[in-house]
VMD Tcl script that draws the C-alpha trace (Angstrom):
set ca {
  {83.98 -133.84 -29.83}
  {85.02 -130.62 -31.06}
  {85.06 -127.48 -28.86}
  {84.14 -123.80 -29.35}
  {87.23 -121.50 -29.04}
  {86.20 -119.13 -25.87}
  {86.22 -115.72 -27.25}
  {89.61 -113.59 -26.33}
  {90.06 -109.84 -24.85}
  {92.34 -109.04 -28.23}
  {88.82 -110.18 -30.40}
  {87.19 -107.10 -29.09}
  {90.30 -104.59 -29.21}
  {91.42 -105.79 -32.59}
  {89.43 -103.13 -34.86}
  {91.28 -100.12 -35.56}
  {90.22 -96.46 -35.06}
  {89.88 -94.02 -37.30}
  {91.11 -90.33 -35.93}
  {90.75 -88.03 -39.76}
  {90.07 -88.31 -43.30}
  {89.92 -86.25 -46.68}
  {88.68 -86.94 -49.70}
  {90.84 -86.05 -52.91}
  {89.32 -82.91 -55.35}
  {88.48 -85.56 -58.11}
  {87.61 -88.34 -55.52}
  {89.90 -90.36 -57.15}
  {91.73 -91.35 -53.69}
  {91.10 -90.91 -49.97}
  {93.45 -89.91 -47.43}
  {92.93 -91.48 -43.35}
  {94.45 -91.22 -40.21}
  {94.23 -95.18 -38.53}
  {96.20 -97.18 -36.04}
  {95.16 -100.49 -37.84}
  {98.99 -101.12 -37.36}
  {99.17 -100.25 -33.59}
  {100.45 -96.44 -34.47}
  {98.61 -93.79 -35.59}
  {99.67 -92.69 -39.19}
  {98.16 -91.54 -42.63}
  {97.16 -94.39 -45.04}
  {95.55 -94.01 -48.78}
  {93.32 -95.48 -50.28}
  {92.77 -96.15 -54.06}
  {88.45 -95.47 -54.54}
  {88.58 -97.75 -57.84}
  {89.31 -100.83 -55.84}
  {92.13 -102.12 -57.41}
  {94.99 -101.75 -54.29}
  {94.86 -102.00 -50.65}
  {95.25 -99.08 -48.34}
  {99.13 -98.06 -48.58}
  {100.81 -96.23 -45.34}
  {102.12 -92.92 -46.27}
  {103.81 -91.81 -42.66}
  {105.37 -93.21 -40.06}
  {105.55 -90.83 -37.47}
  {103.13 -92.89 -35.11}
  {101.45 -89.98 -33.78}
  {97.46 -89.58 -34.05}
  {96.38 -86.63 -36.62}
  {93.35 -84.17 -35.91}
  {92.65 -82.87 -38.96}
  {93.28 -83.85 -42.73}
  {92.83 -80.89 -45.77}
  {94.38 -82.08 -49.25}
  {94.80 -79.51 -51.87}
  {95.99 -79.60 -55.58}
  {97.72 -76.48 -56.79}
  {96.08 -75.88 -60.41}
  {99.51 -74.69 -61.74}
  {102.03 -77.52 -60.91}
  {98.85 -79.69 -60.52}
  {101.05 -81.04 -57.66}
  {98.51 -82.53 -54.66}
  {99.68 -81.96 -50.83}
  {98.50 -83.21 -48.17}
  {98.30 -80.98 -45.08}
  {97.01 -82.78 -41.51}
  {97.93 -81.71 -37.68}
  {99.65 -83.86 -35.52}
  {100.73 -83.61 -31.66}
  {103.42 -85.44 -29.58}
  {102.51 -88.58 -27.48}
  {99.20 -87.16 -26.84}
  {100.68 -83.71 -25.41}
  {97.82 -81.75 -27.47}
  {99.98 -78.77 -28.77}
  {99.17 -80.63 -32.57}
  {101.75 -78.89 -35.20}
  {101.28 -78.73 -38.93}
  {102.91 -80.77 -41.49}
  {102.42 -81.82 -44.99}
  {103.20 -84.49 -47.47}
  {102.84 -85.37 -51.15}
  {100.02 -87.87 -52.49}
  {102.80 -90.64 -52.10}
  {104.35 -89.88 -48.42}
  {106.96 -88.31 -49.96}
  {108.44 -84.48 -49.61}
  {107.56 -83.93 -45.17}
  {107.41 -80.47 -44.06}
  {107.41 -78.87 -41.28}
  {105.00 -76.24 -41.65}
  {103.66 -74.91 -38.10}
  {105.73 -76.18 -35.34}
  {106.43 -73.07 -32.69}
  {107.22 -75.04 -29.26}
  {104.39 -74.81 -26.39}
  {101.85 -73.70 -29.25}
  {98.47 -75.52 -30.70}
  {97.37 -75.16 -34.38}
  {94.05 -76.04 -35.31}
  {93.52 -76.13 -39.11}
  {90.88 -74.46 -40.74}
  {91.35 -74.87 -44.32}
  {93.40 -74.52 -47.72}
  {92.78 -72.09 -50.06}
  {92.02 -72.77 -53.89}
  {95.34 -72.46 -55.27}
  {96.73 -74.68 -52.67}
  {99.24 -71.71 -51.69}
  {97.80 -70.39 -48.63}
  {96.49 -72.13 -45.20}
  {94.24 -70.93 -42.58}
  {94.31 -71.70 -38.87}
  {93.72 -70.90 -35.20}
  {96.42 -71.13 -32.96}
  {97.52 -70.62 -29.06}
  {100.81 -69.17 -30.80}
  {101.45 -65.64 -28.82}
  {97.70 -65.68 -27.31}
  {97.51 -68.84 -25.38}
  {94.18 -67.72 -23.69}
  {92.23 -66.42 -26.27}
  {93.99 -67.79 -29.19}
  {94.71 -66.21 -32.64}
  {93.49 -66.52 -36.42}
  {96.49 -66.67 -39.15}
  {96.97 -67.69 -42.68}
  {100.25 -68.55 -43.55}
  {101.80 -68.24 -47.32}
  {103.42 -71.43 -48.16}
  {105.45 -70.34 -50.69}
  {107.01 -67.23 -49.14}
  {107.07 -68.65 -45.54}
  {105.12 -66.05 -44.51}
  {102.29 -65.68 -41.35}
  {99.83 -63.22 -41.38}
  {97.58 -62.79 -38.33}
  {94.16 -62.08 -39.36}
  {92.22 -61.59 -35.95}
  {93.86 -61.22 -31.97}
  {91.29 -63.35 -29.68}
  {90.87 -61.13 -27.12}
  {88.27 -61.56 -23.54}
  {87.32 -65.27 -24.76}
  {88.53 -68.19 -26.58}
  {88.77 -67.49 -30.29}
  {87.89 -70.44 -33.43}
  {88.22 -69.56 -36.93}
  {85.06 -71.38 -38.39}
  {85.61 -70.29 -42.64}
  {86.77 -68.34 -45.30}
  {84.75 -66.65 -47.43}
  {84.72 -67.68 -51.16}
  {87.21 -65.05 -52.43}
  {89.04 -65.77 -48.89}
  {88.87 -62.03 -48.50}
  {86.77 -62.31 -45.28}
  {86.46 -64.68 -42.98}
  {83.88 -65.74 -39.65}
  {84.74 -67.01 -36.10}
  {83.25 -67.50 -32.82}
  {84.20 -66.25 -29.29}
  {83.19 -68.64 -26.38}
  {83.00 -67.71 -23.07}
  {81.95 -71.18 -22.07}
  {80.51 -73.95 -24.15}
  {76.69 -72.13 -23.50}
  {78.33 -68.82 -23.84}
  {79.21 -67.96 -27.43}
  {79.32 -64.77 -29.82}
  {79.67 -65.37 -33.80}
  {81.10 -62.59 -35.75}
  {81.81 -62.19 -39.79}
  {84.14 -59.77 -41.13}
  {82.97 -57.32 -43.72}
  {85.00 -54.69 -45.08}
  {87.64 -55.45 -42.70}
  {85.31 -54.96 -39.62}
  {83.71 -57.63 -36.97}
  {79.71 -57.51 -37.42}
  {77.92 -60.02 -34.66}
  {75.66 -62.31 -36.42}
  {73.17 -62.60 -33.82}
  {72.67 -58.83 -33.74}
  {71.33 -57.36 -30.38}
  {71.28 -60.70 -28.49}
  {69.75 -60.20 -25.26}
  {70.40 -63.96 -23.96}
  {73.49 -66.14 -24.32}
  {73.42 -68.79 -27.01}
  {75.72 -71.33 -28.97}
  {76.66 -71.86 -32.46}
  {77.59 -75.17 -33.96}
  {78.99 -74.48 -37.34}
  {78.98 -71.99 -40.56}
  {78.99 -72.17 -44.22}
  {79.33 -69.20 -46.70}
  {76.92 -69.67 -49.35}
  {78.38 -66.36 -51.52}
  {80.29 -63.68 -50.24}
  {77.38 -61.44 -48.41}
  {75.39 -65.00 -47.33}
  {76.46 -67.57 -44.80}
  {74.15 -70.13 -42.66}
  {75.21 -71.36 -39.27}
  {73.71 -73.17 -36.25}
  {72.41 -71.60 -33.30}
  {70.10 -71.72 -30.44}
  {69.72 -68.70 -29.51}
  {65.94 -68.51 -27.99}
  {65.70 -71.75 -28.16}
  {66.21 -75.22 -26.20}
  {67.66 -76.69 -29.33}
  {70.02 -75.92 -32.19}
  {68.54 -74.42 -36.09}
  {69.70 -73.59 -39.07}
  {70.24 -69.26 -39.36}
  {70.60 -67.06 -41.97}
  {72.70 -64.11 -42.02}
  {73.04 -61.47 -45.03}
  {76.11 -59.09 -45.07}
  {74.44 -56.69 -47.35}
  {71.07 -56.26 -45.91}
  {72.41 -57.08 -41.93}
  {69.30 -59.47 -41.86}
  {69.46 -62.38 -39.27}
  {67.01 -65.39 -39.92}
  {65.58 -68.21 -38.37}
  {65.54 -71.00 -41.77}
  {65.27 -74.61 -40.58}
  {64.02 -76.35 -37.12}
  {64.21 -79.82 -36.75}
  {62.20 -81.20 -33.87}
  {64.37 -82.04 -30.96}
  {67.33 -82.12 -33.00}
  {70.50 -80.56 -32.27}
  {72.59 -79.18 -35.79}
  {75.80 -79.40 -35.44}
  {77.63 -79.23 -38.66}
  {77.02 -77.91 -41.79}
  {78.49 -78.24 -45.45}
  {77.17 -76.73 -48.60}
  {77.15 -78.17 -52.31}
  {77.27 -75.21 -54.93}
  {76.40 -77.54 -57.65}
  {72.78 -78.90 -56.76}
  {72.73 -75.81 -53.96}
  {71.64 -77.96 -50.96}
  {73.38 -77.58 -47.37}
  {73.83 -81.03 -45.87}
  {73.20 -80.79 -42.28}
  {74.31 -83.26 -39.45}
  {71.92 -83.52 -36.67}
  {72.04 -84.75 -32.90}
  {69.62 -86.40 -30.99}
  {70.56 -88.19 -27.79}
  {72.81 -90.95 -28.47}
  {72.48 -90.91 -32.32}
  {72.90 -88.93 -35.08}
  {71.44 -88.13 -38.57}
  {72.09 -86.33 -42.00}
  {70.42 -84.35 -44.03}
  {70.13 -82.78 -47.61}
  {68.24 -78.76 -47.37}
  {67.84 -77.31 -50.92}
  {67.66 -73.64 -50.25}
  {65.28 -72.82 -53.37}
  {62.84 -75.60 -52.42}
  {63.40 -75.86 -49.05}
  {63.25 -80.08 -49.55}
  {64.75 -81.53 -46.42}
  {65.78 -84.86 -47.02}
  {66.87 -87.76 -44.85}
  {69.34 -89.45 -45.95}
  {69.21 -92.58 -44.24}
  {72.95 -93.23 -42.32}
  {74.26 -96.79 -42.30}
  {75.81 -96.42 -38.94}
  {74.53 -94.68 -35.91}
  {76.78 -91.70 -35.24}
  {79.49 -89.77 -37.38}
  {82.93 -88.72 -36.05}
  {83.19 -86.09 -39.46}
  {81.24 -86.07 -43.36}
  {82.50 -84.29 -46.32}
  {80.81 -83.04 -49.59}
  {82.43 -82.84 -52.62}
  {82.10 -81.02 -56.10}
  {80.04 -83.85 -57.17}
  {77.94 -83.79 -54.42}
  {79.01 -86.75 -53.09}
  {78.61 -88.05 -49.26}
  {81.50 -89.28 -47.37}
  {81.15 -90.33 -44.00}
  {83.24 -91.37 -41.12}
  {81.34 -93.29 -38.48}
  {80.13 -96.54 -36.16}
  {77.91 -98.09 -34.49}
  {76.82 -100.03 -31.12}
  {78.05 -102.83 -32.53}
  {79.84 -101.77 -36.11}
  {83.35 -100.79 -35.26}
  {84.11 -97.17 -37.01}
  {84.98 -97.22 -41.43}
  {84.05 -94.38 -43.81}
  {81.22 -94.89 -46.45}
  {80.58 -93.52 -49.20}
  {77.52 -92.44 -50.92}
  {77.01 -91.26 -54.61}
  {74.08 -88.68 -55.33}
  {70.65 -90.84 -55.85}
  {72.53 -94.02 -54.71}
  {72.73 -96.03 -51.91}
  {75.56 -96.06 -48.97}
  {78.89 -97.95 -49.74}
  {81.52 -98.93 -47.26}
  {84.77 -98.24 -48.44}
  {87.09 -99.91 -45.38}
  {86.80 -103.17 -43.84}
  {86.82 -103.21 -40.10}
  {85.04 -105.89 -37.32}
  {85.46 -108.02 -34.79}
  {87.58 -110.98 -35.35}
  {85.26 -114.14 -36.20}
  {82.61 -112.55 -34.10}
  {78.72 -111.63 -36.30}
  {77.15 -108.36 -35.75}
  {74.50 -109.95 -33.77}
  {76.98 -111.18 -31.26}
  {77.80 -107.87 -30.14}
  {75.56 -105.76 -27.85}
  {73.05 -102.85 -28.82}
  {72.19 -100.61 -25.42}
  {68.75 -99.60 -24.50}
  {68.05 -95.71 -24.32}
  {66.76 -95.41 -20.93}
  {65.79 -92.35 -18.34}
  {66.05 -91.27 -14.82}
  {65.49 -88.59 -12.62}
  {67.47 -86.24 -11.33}
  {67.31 -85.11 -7.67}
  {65.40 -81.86 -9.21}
  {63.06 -83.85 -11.32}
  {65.01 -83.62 -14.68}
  {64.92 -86.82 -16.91}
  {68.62 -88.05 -17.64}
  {69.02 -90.19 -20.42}
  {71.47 -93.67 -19.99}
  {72.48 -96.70 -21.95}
  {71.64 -99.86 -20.64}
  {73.26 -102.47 -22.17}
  {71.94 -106.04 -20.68}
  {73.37 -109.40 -20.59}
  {71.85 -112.69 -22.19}
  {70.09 -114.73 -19.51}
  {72.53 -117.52 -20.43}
  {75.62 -115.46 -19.80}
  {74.27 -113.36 -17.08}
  {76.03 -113.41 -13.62}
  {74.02 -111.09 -11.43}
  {76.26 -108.38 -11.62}
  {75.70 -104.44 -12.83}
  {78.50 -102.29 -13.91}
  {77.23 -98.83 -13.57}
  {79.52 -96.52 -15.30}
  {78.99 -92.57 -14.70}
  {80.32 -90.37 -17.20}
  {79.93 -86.98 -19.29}
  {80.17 -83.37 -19.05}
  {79.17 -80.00 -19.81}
  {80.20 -80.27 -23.42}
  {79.90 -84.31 -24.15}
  {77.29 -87.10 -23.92}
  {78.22 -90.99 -24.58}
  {76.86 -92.31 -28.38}
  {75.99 -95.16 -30.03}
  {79.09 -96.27 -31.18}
  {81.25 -99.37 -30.63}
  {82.61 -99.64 -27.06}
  {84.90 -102.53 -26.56}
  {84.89 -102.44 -22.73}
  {80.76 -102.45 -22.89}
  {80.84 -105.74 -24.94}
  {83.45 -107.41 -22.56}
  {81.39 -106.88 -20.02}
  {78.54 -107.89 -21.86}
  {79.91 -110.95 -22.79}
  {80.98 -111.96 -19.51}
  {77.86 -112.17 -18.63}
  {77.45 -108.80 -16.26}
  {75.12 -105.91 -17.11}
  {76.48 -102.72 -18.05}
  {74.86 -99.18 -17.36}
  {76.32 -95.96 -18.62}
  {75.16 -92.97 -17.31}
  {75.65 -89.47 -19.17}
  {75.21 -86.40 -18.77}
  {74.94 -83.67 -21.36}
  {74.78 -79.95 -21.91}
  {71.28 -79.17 -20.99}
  {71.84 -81.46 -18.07}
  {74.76 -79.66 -16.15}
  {72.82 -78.40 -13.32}
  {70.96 -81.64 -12.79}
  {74.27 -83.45 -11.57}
  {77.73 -83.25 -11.01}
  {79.79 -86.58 -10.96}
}
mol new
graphics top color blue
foreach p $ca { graphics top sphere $p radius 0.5 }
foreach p [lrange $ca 0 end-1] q [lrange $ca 1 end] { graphics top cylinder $p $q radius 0.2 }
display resetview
């Protein structure tokens, strides 16, 4: 009589995780930061299909961030990512060619944190926040690669300091100044001077994210007057703040704009999932376009107008799809549970409780099959001020699940704060 292999712990921790990832100018190759081999390191990936992912580093250090630039002289392409030390969180910046080859050490000041913001056109010049000489409010700098050279752009001062992008000439730039995470000012430069976007606030409010759109127009997320995060307007020239785009009970959160169809894709929250969307700012057509996995960890947009997007599900472990303009979703990396289907796994129920004060807090309740159950409830509190548990593949949750207990995990998000405190 044959026998059914029992399932093993290493089943549901082999798929690998997936930290950062860029997309090439020409989409010809993409650029991820995975432990699929136990480390964290780079990896490419050919998009025509023809070679398996190749490692570039071996440093064996998980990377934040990922920006690859090709300088239209040389036509040389570098890659340019941030990477700490065994998890101490001051992450430096390095670089490497298309092939691993040619490592630099670009930003790597002891005790300091750099948190890339982007590459200019050319390729020649980068743009970051740091802790570098301003540990509590934090700096903005670009740095000249070729001449070595670091130029401090704006001195954080009275609350923490974020570069959040350049403006198309890269002659002005905008950046927020949080207090805490419900406490934030955003600011552009014009002319060399700091102009408030949200002119005469009179309450506190957050912003999410900002893209220029020309050099006098930028859109950005905030929620200022409201429960919930929209899409804003600001115009340089005219000093004009506007409410554009409200999605009901929808956080944005991050925004990235296409100059050749002129649509802003927008990346939504609500509770545990998320969504995308397309917003053509002639038309004002709002599009959905349809994710194939429940959250996203980071999307890009390219020339082309292409979609690429880094992200899981309750039960699909985390790979990056892409999808072509007016076609459907394609996964681009392999990644599941050893011999184990998709219906196997668990999907949690989106639950609600009260609070002590009568506020509904939202939970995910993931339950046991009646043939595996064993009576038992694992209740799991967790979240924060600035963070709510997802949808997305926890490997703890199913070996629970399949052991035959149910699993409860309680979180707690921004709006939340005052309702508890675990």
């Amino acid at each position: 009589m044959l026998k059914t292999k029992k399932l093993t712990l290493e089943q549901y921790l082999q798929p690998f995780s997936i930290s950062a990832f860029a997309i090439s100018e020409d989409e010809s190759f993409l650029i991820y930061s995975s432990n699929s081999n136990g480390n964290y390191n780079l990896w490419k990936l050919e998009l025509n299909g023809s070679a398996a992912p190749q490692q570039l580093t071996f440093h064996n250090q998980k990377t934040e961030a990922i920006s690859i630039s090709s300088n239209p002289m040389t036509k040389e392409t570098s890659i340019f990512f941030t990477s700490d030390k065994d998890g101490n969180e001051n992450s430096h910046l390095y670089s490497v060619n298309q092939n691993g080859g040619n490592w630099q050490d670009i930003r790597t000041e002891p005790q300091s944190r750099y948190f890339l913001g982007g590459v200019s056109q050319d390729g020649l010049r980068l743009f970051y926040t740091s802790t570098k000489d301003n540990p509590l409010y934090l700096s903005i700098f670009s740095y000249d690669i070729k001449s070595g050279l670091e130029k401090l752009l704006h001195e954080g001062q009275e609350a923490e300091t974020h570069l959040l992008g350049m403006s198309p000439n890269e002659a002005e730039f905008a950046y927020f100044a949080r207090t805490n995470h419900s406490n934030m000012k955003i600011y552009g430069t014009s002319n060399g001077c700091a102009v408030e976007l949200v002119p005469d606030a009179k309450q506190e409010y957050r912003v999410s994210s900002l893209s220029y759109i020309s050099e006098d127009i930028v859109y950005f997320g905030t929620n200022y007057g409201h429960e919930f995060t929209y899409l804003a307007k600001y115009d340089f020239h005219t000093g004009e703040f506007e409410k554009v785009l409200e999605i009901l009970r929808e956080d944005i959160e991050s925004i990235k704009y296409c100059s050749t169809s002129g649509e802003l894709y927008i990346k939504t929250k609500k509770g545990p999932v998320d969504r995308l969307y397309s917003y053509h700012l002639k038309n004002h057509a709002l599009n959905d376009l349809n994710l194939p996995t429940d959250t996203i960890q980071d999307f890009l947009i390219t020339d082309s107008c292409s979609v690429y997007i880094c992200g899981s599900s309750a039960r699909k472990p985390v790979t990056i799809f892409q999808k072509q303009k007016d076609k459907e979703w394609l996964p681009l990396l392999e990644n599941q549970v050893e011999t184990i289907s998709e219906e196997e796994l668990v999907k949690p129920e989106l639950i609600t409780y009260p609070s002590f004060d009568g506020v509904e807090i939202e939970a995910m309740y993931y339950s046991a099959k009646k043939e595996n159950s064993n009576g038992h409830v694992i209740v799991y509190p967790h979240g924060g001020h600035n963070t709510t548990n997802r949808f997305f593949m926890m490997d703890f949750s199913n070996i629970s699940f399949k052991r035959g207990s149910v699993f409860s995990l309680l979180t707690l998000g921004e709006p939340l704060i005052m309702a508890l405190h675990f």
